[in-house]
Each structure stands twice: as C-alpha cells, then as structure tokens.
N, C-alpha and C positions, 0 to 999 in steps of 0.2 A: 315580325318579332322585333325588328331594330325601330324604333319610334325615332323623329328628332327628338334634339336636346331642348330640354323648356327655354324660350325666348333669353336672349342675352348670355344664354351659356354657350357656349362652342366646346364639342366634345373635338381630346386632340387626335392626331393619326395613330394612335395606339392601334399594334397587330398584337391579337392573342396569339402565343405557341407554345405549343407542347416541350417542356424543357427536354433539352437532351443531354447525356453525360457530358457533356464539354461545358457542360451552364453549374454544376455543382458547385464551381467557388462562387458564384454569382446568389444561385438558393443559400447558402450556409452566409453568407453576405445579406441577405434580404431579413432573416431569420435572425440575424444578430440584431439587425435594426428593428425589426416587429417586438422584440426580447426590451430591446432600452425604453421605446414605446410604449411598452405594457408594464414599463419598473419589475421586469422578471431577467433582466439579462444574465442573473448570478447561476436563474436554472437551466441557461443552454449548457452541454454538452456533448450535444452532438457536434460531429465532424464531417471531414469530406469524404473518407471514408465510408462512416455508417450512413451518409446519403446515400452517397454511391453505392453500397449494398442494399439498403431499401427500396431507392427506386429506379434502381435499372440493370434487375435483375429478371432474369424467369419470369419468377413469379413475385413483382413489385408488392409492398405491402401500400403502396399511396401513387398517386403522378402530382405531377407537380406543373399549370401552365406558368406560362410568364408574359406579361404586360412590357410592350416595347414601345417607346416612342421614337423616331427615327433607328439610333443604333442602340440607345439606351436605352437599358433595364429599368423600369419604373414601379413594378409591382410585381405581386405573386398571389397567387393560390393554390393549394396543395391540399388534396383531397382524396378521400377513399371510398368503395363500395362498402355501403350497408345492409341492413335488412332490415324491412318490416314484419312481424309477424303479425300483425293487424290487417295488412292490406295486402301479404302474400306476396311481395316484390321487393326487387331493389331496392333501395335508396343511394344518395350520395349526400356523404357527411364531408362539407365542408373544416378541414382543420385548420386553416390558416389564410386570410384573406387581407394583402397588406398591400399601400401604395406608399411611396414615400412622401414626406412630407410637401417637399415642393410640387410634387404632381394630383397633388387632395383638391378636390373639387371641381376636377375637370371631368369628371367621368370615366378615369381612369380603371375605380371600382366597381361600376355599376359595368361599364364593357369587361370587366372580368368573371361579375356575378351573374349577367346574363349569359357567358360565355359557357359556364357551368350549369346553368336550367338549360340551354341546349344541349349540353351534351345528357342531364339527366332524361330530357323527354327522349330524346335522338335514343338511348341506355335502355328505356322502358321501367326505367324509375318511377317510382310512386310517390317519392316526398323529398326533397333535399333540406338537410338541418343541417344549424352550426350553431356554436355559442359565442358568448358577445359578455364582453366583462362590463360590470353594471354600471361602471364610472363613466365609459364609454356612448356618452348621450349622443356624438354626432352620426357613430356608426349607427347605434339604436334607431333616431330618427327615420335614417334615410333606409334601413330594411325595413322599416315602419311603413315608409313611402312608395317600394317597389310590392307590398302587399303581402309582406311576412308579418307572423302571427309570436309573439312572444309564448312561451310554455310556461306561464308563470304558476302554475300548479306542480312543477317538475323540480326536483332539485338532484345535481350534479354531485357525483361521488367517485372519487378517485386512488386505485390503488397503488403507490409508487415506491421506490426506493427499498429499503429495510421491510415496511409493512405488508409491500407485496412480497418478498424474501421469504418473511415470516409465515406470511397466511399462503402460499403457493408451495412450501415445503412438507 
C-alpha cells in the first residue's frame, strides 16, 4: 500500500493518529486555518466544546486523525461513516482534509488520504467520498492523480441555519 515518493520528492516523518480529547484546541485550531483558506472563516462556529461533544463521546458523530511531524501538528482529517444504498455497505465520507501551508507538498496529504482508504478497506467500506471546492485546482489535481473520480453529474445541496429551522419544524 505505501509506494515510494515519486523521484526528488522526500515524504517527511509524518505519524498519522487518532486525535484524542487533549488535541481539541489543536482540531478547533486546524479548522480555523482550513476556514481562512477556504475564505469561509466568518461560518466557523464551532467551539471546544461542541468538538468535545461530537467526538469523544459514546457515540461520536465524526473522528478526527491528525498528521504529526516530529512534535507538530501539521494536518487533519475528520471524517465520518456513511452509507451506500447502491452497494449495500459502508462508506466513509471524508469532511475535512487539511495540511498547513508550510507542510503542502510533502506528502503530508497524500499520508493522510491513504491513511483513511486504509482504514475504509480495513471498515469494509465500499466507496470513500468527499467534496473539493472548485477553485481548489491543486487539491483537484492530485485526487485526480491518486485515481479519484470527480461526480460531475452530482450537485451538492445543503440545509442550514433558519432554512433548516424552517423546513425541520
């Protein structure tokens, strides 16, 4: 499963792990930064709190690894169990797949995104998806290049805030 890295790249000693509740200012930290990077920082919300109560609880609604380089925090991904009803299984839906700036291009993402098709085959997963904002060509690319398949017949619908208030009452 682990290939080398293509000629002249050195992937760094990144260890993936499973975040624990003592990493929650670190996620709400990582989250602020994926927020500035995606020009959405005005719709975080969330706290250390409603981390803390999502996922690491009972019955977590997401998990959350985290990408180390020596002692530092350099990435995340944060992802939950889905379903297919096509293929009668699992899935795992990617939510949130981020590295910081200064650690982009080392492999930092690709050992986070393989870390997670491990854990879906290891699951009995059927499909892992995620979404990718369309400004976003470098990411585009390279899930391009690991042999993900764009859904460009699909379009994304979301109910939130008031509209969900509304239509859930």
């Amino acid at each position: 499963m682990n290939e080398p890295p293509p000629e002249g790249q050195t992937l760094p000693t990144v260890r993936i792990l499973p975040a624990t509740e003592s990493d929650v200012p670190t996620i709400l930290a990582l989250i602020r930064e994926l927020a500035g990077f995606e020009k959405l920082s005005h719709e975080v919300v969330a706290t250390e709190d409603s981390l803390r109560a999502s996922l690491f609880t009972q019955n977590p609604a997401a998990e959350c690894m985290l990408a180390w380089d020596g002692g530092s925090p350099v990435g995340f991904a944060l992802f939950f169990r889905s379903f297919s009803t096509f293929l009668g299984k699992p899935g795992l839906y990617l939510e949130d797949l981020y590295v910081r700036t200064e650690h982009r291009g080392q492999g930092v993402g690709e050992a986070l995104l393989r870390h997670l098709a491990g854990l879906a085959v290891t699951r009995g997963c059927g499909r892992m998806e995620w979404a990718v904002l369309d400004w976003n060509r470098r990411a585009i690319d390279f899930y391009k290049r690991v042999g993900a398949q764009a859904l460009d017949d699909w379009t994304t619908f979301r109910l939130t805030g008031d509209a969900l208030e509304r239509f859930g009452s």
